[in-house]
Each structure stands twice: as structure tokens, then as C-alpha cells.
KETIDO-519729 format. One record per residue: residue number from 1; x, y, z of N, C-alpha, C in turn. Coordinates in steps of 0.2 Angstrom, whole numbers, always signed. Layout:
BEGIN
 seq n.east n.north  n.up ca.east ca.north ca.up c.east c.north  c.up
 NUM      X       Y     Z       X        Y     Z      X       Y     Z
...
//
This chain:
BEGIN
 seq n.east n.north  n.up ca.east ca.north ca.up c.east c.north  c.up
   1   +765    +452  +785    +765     +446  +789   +770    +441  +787
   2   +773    +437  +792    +778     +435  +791   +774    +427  +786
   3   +779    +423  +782    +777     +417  +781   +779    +410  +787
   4   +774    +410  +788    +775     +400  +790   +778    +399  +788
   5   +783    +393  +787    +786     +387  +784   +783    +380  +790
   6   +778    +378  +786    +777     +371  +788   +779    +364  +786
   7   +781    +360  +787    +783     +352  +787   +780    +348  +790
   8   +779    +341  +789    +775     +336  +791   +782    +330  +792
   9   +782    +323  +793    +785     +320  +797   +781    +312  +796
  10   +785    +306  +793    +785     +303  +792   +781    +299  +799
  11   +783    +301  +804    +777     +297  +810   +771    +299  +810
  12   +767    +305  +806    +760     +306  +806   +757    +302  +800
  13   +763    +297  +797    +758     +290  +794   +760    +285  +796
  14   +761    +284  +804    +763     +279  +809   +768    +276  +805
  15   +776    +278  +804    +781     +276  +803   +782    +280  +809
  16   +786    +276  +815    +788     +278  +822   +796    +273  +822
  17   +798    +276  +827    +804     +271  +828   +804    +266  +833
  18   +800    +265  +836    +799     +260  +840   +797    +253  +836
  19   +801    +247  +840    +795     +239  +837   +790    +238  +837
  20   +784    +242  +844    +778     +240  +844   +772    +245  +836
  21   +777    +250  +833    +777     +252  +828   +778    +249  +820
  22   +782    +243  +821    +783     +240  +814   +778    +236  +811
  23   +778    +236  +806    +775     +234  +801   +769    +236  +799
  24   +766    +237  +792    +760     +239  +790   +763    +247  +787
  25   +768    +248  +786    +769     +256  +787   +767    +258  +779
  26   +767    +263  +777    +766     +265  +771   +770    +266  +768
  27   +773    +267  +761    +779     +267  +759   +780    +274  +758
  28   +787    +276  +758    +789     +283  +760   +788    +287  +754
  29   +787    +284  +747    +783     +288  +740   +776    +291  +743
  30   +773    +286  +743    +765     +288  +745   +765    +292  +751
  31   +769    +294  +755    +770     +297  +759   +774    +305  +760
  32   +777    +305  +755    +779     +311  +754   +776    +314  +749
  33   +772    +310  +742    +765     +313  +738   +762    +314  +744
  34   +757    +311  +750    +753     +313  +752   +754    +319  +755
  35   +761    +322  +760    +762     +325  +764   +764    +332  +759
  36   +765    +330  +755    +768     +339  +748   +759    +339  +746
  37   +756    +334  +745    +749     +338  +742   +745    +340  +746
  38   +747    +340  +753    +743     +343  +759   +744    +348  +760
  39   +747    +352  +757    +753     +359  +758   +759    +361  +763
  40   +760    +355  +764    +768     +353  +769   +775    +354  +764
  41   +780    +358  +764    +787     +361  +761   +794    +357  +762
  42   +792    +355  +769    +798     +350  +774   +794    +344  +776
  43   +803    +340  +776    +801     +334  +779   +807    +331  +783
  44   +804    +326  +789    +812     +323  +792   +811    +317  +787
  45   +818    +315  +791    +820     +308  +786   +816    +301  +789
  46   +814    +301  +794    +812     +294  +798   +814    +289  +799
  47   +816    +282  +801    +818     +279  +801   +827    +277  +795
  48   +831    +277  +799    +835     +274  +794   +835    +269  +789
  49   +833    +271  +782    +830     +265  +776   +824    +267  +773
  50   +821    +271  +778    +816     +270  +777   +813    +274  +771
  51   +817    +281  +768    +818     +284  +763   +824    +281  +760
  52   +828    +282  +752    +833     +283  +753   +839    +286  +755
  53   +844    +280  +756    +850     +283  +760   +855    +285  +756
  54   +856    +285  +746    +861     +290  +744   +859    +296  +745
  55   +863    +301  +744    +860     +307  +745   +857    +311  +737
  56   +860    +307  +732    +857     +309  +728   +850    +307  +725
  57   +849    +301  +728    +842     +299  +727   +837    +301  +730
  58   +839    +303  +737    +835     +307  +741   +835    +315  +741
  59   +838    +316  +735    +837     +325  +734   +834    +324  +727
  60   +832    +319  +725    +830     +320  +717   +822    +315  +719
  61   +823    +314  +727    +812     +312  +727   +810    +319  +734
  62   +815    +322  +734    +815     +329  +738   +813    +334  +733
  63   +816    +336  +728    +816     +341  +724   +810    +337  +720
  64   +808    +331  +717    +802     +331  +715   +795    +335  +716
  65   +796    +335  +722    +790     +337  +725   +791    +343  +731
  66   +797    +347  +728    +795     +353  +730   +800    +353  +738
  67   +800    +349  +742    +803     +348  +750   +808    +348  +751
  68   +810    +352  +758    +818     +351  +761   +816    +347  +766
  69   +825    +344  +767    +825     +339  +773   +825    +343  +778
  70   +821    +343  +783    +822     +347  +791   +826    +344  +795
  71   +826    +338  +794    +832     +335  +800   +829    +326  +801
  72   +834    +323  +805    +832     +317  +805   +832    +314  +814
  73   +830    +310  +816    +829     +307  +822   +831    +303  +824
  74   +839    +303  +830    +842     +296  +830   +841    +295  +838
  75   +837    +290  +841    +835     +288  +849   +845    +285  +850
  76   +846    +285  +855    +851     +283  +860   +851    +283  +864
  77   +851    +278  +870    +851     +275  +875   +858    +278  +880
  78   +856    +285  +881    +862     +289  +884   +864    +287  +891
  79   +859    +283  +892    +861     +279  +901   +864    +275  +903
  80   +865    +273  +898    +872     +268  +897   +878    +269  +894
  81   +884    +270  +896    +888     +272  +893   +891    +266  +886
  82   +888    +260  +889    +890     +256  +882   +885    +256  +877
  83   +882    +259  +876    +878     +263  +870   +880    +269  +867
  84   +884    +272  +871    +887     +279  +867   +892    +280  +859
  85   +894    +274  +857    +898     +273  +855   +895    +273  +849
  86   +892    +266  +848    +886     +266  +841   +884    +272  +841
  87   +879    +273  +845    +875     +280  +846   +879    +287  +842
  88   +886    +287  +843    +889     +291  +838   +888    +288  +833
  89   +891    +282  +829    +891     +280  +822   +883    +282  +820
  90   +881    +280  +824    +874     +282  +819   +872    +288  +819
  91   +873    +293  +822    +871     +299  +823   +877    +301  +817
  92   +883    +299  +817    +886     +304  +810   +886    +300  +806
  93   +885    +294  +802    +880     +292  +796   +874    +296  +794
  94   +870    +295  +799    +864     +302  +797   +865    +306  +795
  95   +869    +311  +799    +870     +317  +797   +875    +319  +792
  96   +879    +315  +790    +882     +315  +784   +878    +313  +777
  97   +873    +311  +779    +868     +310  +774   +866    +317  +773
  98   +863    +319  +779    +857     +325  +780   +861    +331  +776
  99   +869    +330  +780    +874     +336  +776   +875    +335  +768
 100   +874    +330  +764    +875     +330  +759   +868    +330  +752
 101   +865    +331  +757    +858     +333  +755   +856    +339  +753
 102   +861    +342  +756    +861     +353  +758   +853    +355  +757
 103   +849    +352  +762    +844     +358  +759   +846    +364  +765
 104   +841    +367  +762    +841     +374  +765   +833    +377  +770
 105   +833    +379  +774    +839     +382  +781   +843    +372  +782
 106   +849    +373  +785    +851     +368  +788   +848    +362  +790
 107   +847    +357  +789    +844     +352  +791   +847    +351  +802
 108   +844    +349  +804    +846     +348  +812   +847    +341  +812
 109   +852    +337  +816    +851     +330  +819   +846    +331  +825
 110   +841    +326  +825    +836     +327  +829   +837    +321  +835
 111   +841    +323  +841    +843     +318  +844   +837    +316  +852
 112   +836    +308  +852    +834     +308  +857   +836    +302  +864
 113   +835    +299  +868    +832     +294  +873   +831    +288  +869
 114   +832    +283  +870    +830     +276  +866   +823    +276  +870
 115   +818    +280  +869    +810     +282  +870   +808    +275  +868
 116   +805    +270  +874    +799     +265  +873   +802    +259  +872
 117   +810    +260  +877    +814     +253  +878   +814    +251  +884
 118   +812    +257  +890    +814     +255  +898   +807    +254  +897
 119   +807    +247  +900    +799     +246  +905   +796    +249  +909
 120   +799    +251  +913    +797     +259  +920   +797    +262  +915
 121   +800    +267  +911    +797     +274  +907   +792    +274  +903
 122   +789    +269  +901    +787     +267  +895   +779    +267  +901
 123   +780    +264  +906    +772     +261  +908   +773    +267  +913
 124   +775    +271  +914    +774     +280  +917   +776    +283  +915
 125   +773    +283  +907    +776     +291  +902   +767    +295  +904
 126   +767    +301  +905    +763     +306  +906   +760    +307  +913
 127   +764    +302  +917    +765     +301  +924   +770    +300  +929
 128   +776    +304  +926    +782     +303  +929   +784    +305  +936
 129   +784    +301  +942    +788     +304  +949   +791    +305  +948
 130   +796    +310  +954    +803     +312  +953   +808    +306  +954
 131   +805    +303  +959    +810     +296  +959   +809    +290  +955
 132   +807    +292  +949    +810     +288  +941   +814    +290  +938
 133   +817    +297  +940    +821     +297  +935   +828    +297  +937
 134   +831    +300  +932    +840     +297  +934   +844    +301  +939
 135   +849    +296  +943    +852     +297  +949   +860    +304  +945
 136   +861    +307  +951    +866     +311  +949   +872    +310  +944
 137   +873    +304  +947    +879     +302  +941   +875    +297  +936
 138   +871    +296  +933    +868     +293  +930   +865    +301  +925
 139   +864    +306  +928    +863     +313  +923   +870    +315  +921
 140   +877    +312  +925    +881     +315  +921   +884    +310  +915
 141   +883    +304  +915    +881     +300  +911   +879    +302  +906
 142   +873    +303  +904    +865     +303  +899   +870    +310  +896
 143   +871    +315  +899    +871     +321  +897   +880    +323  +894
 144   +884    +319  +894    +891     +318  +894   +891    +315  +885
 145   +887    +309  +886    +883     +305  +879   +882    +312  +874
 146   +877    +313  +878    +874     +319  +871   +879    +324  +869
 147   +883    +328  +874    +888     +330  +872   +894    +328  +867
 148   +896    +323  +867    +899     +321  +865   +898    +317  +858
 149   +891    +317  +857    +889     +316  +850   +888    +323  +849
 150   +884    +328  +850    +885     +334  +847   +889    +338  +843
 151   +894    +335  +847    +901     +340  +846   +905    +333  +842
 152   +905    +328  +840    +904     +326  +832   +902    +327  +827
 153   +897    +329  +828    +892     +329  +823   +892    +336  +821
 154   +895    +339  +826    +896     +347  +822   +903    +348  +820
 155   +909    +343  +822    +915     +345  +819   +915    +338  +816
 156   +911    +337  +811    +913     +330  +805   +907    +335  +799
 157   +903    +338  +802    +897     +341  +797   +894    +347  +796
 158   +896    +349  +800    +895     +356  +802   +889    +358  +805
 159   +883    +351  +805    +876     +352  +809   +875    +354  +815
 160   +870    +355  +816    +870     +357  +824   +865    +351  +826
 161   +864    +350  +834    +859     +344  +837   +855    +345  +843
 162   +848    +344  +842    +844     +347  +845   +842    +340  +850
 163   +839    +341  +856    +835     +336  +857   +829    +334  +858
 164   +829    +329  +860    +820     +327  +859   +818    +327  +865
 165   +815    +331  +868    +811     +329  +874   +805    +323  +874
 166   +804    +320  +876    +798     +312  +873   +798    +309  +878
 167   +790    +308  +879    +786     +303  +883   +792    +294  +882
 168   +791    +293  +886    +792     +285  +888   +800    +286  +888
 169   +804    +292  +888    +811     +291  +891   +812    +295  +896
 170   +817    +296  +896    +820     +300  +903   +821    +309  +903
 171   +820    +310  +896    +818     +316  +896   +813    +319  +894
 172   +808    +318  +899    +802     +319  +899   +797    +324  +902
 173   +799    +326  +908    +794     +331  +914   +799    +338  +912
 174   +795    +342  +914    +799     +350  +913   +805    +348  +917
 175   +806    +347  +923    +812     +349  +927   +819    +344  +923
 176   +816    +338  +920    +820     +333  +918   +824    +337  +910
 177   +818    +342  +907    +822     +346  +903   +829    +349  +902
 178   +825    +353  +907    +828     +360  +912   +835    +356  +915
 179   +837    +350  +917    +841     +347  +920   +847    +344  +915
 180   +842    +343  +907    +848     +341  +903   +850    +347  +899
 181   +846    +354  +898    +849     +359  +897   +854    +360  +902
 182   +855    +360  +906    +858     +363  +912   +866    +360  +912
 183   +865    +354  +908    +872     +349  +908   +877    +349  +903
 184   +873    +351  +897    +876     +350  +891   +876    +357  +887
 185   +882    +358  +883    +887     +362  +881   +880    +366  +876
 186   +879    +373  +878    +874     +377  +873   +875    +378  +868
 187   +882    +379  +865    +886     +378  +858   +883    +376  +855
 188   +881    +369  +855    +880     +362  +851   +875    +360  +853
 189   +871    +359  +855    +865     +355  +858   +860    +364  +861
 190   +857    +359  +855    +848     +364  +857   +843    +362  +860
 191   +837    +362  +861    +831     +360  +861   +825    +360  +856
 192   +822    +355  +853    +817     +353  +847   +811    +353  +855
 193   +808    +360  +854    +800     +359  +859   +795    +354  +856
 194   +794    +351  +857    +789     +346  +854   +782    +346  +859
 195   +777    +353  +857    +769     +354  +861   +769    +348  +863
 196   +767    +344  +859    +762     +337  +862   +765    +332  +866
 197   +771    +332  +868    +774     +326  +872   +774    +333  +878
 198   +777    +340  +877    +776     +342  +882   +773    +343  +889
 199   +765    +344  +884    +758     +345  +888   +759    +334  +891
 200   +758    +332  +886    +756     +325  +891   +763    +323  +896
 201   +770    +324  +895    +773     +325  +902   +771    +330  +905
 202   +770    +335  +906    +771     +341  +911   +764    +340  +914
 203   +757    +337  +913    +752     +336  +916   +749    +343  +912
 204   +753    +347  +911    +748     +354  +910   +750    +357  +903
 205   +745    +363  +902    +746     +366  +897   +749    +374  +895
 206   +754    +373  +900    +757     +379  +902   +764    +381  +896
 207   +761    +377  +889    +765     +379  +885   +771    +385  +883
 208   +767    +389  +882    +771     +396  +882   +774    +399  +889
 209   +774    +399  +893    +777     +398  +899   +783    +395  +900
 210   +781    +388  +897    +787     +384  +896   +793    +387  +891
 211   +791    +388  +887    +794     +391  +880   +797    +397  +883
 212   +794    +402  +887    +799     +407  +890   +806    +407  +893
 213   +806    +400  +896    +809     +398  +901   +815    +395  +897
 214   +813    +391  +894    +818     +387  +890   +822    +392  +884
 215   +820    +396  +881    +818     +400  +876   +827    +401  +871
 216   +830    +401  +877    +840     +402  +873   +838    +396  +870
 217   +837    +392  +872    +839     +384  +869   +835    +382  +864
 218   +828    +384  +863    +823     +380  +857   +826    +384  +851
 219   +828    +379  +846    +831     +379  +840   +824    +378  +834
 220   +820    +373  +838    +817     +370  +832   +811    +371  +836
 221   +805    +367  +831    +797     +366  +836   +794    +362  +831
 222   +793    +357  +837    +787     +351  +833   +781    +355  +836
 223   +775    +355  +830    +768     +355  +835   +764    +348  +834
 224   +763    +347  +840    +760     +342  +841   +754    +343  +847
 225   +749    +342  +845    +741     +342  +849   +743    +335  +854
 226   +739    +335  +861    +737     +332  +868   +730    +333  +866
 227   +726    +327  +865    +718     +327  +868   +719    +327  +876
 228   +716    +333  +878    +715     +330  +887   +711    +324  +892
 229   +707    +324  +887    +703     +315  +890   +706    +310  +888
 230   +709    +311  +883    +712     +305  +884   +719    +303  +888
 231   +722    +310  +887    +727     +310  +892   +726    +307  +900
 232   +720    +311  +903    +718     +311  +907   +715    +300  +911
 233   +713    +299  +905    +710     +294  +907   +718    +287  +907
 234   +722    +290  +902    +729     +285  +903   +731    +288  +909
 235   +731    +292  +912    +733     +295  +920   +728    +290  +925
 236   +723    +289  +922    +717     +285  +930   +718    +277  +928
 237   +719    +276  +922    +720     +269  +921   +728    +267  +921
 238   +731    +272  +922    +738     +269  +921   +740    +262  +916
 239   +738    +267  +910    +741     +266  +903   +749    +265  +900
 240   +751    +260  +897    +759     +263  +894   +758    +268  +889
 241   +764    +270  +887    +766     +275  +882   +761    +271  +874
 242   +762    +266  +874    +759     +263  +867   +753    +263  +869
 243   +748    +260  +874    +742     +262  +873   +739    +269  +874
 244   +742    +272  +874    +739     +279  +875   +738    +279  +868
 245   +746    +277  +863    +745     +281  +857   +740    +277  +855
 246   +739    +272  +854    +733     +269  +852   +727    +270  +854
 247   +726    +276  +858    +719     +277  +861   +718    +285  +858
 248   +723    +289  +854    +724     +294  +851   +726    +301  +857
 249   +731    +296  +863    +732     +304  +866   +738    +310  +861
 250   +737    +308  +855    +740     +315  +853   +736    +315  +844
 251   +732    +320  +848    +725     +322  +841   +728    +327  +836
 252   +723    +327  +831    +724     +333  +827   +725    +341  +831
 253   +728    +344  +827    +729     +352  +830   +723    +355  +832
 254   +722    +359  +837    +714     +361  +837   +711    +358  +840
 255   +712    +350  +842    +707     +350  +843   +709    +347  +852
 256   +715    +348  +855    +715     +348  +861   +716    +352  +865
 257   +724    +352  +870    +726     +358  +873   +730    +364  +872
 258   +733    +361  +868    +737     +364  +866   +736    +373  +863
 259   +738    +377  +865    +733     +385  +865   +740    +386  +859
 260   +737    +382  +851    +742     +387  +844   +743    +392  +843
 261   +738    +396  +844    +738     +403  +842   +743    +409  +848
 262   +745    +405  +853    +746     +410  +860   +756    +407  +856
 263   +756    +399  +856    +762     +400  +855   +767    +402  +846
 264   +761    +404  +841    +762     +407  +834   +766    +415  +839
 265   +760    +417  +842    +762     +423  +844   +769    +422  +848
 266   +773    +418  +852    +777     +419  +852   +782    +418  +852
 267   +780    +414  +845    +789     +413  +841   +788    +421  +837
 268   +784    +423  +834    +786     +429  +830   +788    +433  +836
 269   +785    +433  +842    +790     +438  +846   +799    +437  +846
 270   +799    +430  +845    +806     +428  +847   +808    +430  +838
 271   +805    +432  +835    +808     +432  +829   +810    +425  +825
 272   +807    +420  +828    +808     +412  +825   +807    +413  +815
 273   +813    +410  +815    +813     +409  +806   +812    +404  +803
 274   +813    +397  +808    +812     +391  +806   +806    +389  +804
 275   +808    +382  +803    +801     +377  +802   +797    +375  +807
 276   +790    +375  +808    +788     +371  +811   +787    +365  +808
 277   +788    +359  +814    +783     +354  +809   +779    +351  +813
 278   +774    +348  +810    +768     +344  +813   +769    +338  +812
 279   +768    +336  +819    +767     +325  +820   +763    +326  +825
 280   +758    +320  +820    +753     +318  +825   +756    +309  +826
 281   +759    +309  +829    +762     +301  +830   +756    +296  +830
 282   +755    +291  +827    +749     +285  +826   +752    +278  +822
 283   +752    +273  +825    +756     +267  +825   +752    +268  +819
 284   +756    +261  +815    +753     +261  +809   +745    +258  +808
 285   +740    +261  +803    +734     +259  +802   +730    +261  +806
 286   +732    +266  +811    +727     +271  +815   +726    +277  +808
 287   +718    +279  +807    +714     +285  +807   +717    +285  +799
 288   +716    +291  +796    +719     +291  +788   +721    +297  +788
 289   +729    +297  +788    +735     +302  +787   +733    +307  +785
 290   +731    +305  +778    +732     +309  +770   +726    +316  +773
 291   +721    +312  +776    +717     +319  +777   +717    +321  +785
 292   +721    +319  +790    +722     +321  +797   +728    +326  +794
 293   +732    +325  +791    +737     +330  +788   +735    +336  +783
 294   +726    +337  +780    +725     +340  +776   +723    +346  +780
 295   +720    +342  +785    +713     +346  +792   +721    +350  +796
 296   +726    +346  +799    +732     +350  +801   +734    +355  +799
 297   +735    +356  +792    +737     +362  +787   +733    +367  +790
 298   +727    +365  +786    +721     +370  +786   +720    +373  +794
 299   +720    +370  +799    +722     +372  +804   +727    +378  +805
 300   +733    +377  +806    +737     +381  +803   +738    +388  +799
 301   +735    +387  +793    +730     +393  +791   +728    +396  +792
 302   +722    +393  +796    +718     +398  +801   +718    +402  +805
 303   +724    +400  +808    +727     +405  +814   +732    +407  +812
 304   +738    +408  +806    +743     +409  +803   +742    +417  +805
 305   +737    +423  +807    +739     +430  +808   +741    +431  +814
 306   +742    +425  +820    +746     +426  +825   +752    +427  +823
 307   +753    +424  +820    +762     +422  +816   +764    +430  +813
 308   +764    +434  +816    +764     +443  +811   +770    +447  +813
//
């Protein structure tokens, strides 16, 4: 049987990157002890600051406790072309970081959407119509952006950049996907599947299915669990993206929609040699990390001889 390599993720101790997310967070020590003593091997970076930023300091509280860096997460506001600019500086700051950190396999820039700044997308994430999202020239906008960071970021550091599909931006529903795959250059830009932002845009749980479809481009995979009642009830209440998370539409593994064992079975078919990693995204001071990260592993465990 093959080995899992699993990672945990500085947002499943509600360090997120959004403002409704600030303050109260845990500090990134107590955070990486908790997430290595749960039996997690990787981690992202989180927040810019929020770990240290030489790279030696941050391979010497990496290597204390065993971890490789998986990749980092920079949101940018691709619908604007006057955001594109910064959005590279920042993107190749990170990843010169990330690059100078060498862990191994490869760290990924983990690029996404300014996820939980539009008002419209924020108060229709898990409920997206088609005519919320972006106009023709406005996708060759958005997608031009991401290009052109990519292809930075791979000729300053050699990384490659994946993106983030994610509730309360604009790349959110399957078609919205499938639209920005369809734009941007397959050389450089991949796709990070993230299960639980998928299942709560797409209304379903047609995971693997999805996964077939997209399959050339999935570089990476978040698992992240969809409770359906609650997802459900932010659909009839028409919820924003923040109260969802505070009502917990993305639970521990198991215990939603998300069918793990069907999509274990087919990354081994894909021959996937990566990391997974698990985020259960929770603003800070929701539930107790340390043991929703212990209950996740063990989960993971239990179903690991799908992965064969």
C-alpha cells in the first residue's frame, strides 16, 4: 500500500486571511506543536508574518518538529487590473521565501481570488447564479492576471502555482472553474481541488466526477468536509460566506458529504504522489483545533486502504 502524506494548515486554528477573521488567533508555535503532534508531516505558510519570514528561521521551526512547507496562499483581486501589479510583488516575495526554504516535494504558490472582499460574492457564496459572475472581458481580465503571475513566479523560482477555487470569490461554481482552467496557460497554473469549498459551491456532492473532469490540471488537494444541513440551511436563509463559517458549514472529515474513501480511491488510480492537506476553516475561537485535528487524522487512517 501506498503511503499517505498528510498536512494540516494554519486555518484549521482559525488563522484565515480575511478581516472578519482577525484577531484572537493562536500563535503559529502552539500551532505547529499542535498540528505535528496530531500526526500532520506538512504545512502551509498562512498569512504573510504570521510564521517567520527569514527562511532560516522558518526551516529551523519546520525541521524542529519534523514538517515540510506545502505551499503558501496569496488572494488577489484579478478583476481589477490595478491589483495585478502588487499581486505579483506579493506572490514573488512568498515564493521566494517558499523557494528558499527547499522543502521537499516542491512547495506550490497557492493562488487565489481576494475571497470575502466583493459584497455580491460574499453574500451568494454556496448560491452562485450565472449572472454573478464575470463578464467576457472581465474573464480575460481575471485570467491574464493569473497568468501572468504564474509565469513569474515560475521564471524568478522555479515554483509552479496552483489555484484556489473558493466560496465568496469568483471562482467558485464548476463552470466558473472549468472557465478559468480553459484560459490560463496549463504549463504554469494548475488547480488545488479543495472537496469542501467544492461540494458547498457546486450545491452537490459529485466530487469525483468533478475530479475526472478537471483531472490534467489537479496538481494538489485540500480535503475539506461540507456539513449538508448546514450548508443547506445557509441556502434557505440566505447566509454570507462568514456566517456560514460560523455556523460550521465545513465540519470535520466524515462527518459530512464529502464520499473520502471514493476520492482516496481515485488519486491512487491517478497515481497522485502528493500531499494531501486538511482545513477545516474556523474563525478564530470556534471549537478546539488541537482535537478536531486529532479526530481528522484518525479519520484519515481509517480509510487509508482506499489509497492502495
Amino acid at each position: 500500500m501506498k503511503t499517505l502524506r498528510v498536512g494540516n494548515a494554519p486555518c484549521s486554528w482559525g488563522t484565515l486571511e480575511f478581516e472578519a477573521a482577525k484577531g484572537g488567533q493562536i500563535d503559529y508555535a502552539q500551532m505547529l506543536d499542535e498540528l505535528a503532534g496530531t500526526g500532520y508531516t506538512g504545512t502551509e505558510l498562512g498569512d504573510w508574518g504570521y510564521m517567520p519570514t527569514d527562511p532560516c528561521a522558518l526551516r529551523a521551526e519546520l525541521d524542529r518538529r519534523g514538517l515540510v512547507m506545502l505551499g503558501a496562499f496569496v488572494p488577489v483581486a484579478f478583476k481589477d487590473p490595478s491589483r495585478h501589479d502588487a499581486g505579483i510583488a506579493t506572490a514573488l516575495k512568498t515564493a521566494r521565501l517558499l523557494a528558499a526554504v527547499g522543502s521537499t516535494p516542491a512547495p506550490y504558490l497557492v493562488l487565489a481570488d481576494a475571497n470575502g472582499t466583493d459584497p455580491q460574492r460574499t453574500r451568494l457564496a454556496g448560491r452562485v447564479p450565472p449572472e454573478a459572475g464575470l463578464s467576457a472581458s472581465e474573464w480575460k481580465v481575471f485570467a491574464a492576471g493569473v497568468d501572468k503571475l504564474a509565469a513569474a513566479v515560475f521564471a524568478e523560482t522555479g515554483l509552479q502555482t496552483v489555484f484556489h477555487h473558493h466560496c465568496s470569490g469568483y471562482v467558485e461554481t464548476p463552470a466558473e472553474i472549468s472557465r478559468l482552467l480553459e484560459l490560463t496557460d496549463p504549463r504554469h497554473v494548475g488547480l488545488v481541488f479543495d472537496t469542501g469549498h467544492f461540494v458547498y459551491g457546486a450545491g452537490h456532492s459529485r466530487v469525483v466526477e468533478a475530479l475526472e473532469t478537471l483531472a490534467d490540471r489537479v496538481w494538489y488537494v485540500h480535503f475539506k468536509d461540507c456539513d449538508p444541513l448546514a450548508a443547506a440551511r445557509s441556502r434557505a436563509q440566505e447566509w454570507d460566506y462568514f456566517t456560514a463559517l460560523r455556523h460550521g458549514v465545513f465540519c470535520e472529515l466524515g462527518k459530512g458529504s464529502v464520499d473520502f474513501p471514493a476520492v482516496l480511491r481515485w488519486l491512487a488510480l491517478r497515481q497522485y504522489d502528493g500531499y494531501v492537506l486538511v482545513e477545516q476553516d474556523v474563525l478564530p475561537g470556534m471549537g478546539m483545533p488541537k482535537e478536531s485535528a486529532r479526530r481528522n487524522r484518525e479519520y484519515l487512517r481509517s480509510i487509508e486502504s482506499n489509497f492502495a
